[in-house]
PAKOL-548861 format. One record per residue (C-alpha): residue in one letter; x, z, y. Coordinates in pm, whole numbers, plus 50000, padded with zeros to 5 digits. Layout:
# residues N
aXZY;...
//
This chain:
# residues 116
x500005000050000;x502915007050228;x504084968650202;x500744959450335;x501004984050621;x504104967550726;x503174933850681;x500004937150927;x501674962751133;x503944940151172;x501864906951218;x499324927251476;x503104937851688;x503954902651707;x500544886951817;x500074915852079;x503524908452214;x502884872252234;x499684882352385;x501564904052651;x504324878552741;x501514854552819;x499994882653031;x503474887453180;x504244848653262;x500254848753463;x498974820053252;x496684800853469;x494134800753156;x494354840853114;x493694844653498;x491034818953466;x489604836353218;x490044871853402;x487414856653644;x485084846253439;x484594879853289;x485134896653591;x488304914753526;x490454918653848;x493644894853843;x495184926753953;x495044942953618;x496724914853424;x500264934553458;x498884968753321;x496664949753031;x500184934452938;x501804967552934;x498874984552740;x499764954952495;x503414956652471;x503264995352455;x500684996552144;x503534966951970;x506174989751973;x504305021051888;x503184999851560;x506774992951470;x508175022451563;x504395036551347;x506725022351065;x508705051951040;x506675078151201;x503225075251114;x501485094251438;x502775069551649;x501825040551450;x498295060651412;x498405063251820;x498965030851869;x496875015551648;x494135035351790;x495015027652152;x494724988452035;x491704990951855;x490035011552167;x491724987452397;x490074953152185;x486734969352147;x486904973452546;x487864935352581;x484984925152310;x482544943252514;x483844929552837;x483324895952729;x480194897952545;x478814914752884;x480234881353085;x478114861352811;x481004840452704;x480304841652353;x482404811652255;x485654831552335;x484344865252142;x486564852951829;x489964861752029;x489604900652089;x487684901351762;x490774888951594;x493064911451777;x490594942451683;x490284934551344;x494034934251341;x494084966351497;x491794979451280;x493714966750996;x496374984851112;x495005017951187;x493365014950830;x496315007750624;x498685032850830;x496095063550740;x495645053050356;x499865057850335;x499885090150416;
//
């Protein structure tokens, strides 16, 4: 069970940090869709950092578990948040992308508590 801990750990890190580089570099598409939603373009650098920091707390969740348990909580909190925001802007077409990213999360947070 531990090897599949790592392995979605793992893949959930990587797509979040991808996820917070784009937030990082201000893609045009991300701020686009910051306004449809009504999200303030100001927030794009702390959603980033929310990202990033939840990435590292599932690798480092690798080796000591309450971190990866924090941090696999704060993502799952943190997608459910962005599901709801963008079910409540009625843009149902892009509900699959925080879905994935919470089911990841969830993943995650499921796998980490059934190794200890």
């Amino acid at each position: 069970m531990f090897t599949a801990y790592v392995a979605v750990a793992v893949t959930t890190a990587a797509s979040n940090i991808a996820a917070a580089i784009v937030d990082f570099a201000r893609a045009e598409w991300i701020l686009g869709n910051m306004s449809k939603y009504g999200v303030p373009h100001s927030w794009i650098y702390p959603l980033g950092v929310a990202k990033a920091a939840g990435a590292l707390g599932l690798l480092v969740g690798i080796a000591v578990p309450a971190i990866g348990i924090a941090a696999a909580t704060g993502l799952l909190l943190y997608f459910a948040g962005a599901v709801f925001t963008v079910a409540r802007a009625r843009w149902y077409s892009h509900l699959p992308y925080p879905a994935l990213f919470l089911l990841l999360a969830a993943g995650s947070l499921t796998l980490q508590l059934t190794t200890l």
